[in-house]
MIBAGU-721307 format. One record per residue (C-alpha): residue in three letters; x, y, z. Coordinates in steps of 0.25 Angstrom, whole numbers, padded with zeros to 4 digits, always signed. Each point is the difference from the previous one (the first is absolute). Layout:
<atoms>
alaXYZ...
</atoms>
This chain:
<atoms>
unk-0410+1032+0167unk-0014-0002+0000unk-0001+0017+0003unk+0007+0001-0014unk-0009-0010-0010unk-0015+0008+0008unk+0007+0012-0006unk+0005-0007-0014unk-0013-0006-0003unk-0009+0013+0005unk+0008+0008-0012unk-0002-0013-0009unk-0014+0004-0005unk+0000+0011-0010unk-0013+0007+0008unk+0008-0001+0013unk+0010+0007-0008unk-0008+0011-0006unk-0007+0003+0015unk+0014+0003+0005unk+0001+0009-0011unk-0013+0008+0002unk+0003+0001+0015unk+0013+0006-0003unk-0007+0013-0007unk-0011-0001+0010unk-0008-0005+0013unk-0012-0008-0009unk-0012-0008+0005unk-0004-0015-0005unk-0011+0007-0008unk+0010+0010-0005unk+0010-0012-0004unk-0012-0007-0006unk-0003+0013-0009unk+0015+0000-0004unk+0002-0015-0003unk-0014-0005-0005unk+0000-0012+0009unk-0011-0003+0009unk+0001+0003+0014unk+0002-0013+0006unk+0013-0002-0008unk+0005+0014+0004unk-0003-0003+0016unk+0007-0014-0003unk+0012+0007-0008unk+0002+0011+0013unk-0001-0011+0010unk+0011-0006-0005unk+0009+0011-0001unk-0006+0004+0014unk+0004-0014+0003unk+0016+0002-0005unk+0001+0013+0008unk+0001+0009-0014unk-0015+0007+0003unk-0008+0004+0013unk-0014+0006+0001unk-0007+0010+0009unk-0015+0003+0001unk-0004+0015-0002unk-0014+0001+0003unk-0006-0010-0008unk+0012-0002-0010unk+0010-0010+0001unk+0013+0006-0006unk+0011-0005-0004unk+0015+0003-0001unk+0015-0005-0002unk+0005-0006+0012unk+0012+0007+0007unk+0008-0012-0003unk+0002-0001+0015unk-0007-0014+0002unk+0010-0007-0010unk+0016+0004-0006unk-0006-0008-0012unk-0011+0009-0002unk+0005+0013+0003unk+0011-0003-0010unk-0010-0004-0011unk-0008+0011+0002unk+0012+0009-0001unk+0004-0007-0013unk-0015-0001-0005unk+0002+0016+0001unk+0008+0001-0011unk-0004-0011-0010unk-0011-0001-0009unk+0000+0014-0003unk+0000-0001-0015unk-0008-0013+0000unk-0014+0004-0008unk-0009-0006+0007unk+0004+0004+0014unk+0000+0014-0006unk-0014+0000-0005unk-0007-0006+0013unk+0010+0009+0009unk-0004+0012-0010unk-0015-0001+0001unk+0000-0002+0017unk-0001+0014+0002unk-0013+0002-0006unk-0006-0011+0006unk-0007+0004+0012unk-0006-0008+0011unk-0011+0008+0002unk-0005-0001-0015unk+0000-0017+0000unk-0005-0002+0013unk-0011+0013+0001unk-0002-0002+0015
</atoms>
């Protein structure tokens, strides 16, 4: 049981909820979520630890970015079902619309200039 409320309580913050949403459309970085959200950094590294934490997102480095992704659900049935579900809801929700709208002109390379 404990496996199941990790996942339930990562998708119980709104933030945590959008990430999920922007990593759907696209592999993003903290700097790039921080861009899109308009939170500051240290709350956007807490938010993906916890999803990291649940098994809903892992993280790669590339050079000197950390990127992040969707899980593949592998780790846990409860979050490879919420992400599946997670595909398909919110769709029409506004303001997942707008922050998942504006990710693809946010580029990493413009916020960070290194």
């Amino acid at each position: 049981m404990k496996h199941f409320v990790r996942v339930m309580k990562a998708l119980s913050d709104p933030n945590r909820v959008k990430i999920i949403k922007m990593l759907q459309r696209k592999v993003m970085c903290v700097c790039e979520m921080q861009a899109a959200l308009q939170i500051a950094q240290p709350s956007v590294s807490k938010h993906l630890k916890i999803l990291e934490d649940a098994g809903l997102v892992t993280s790669y480095k590339d050079g000197m970015w950390v990127n992040y992704q969707l899980a593949d659900g592998s780790s846990s049935p409860y979050a490879s079902s919420l992400l599946g579900a997670l595909r398909h809801w919110l769709e029409g929700d506004q303001e997942v619309s707008e922050i998942v709208g504006q990710i693809d002109a946010i580029r990493r390379e413009d916020i960070c200039r290194k």
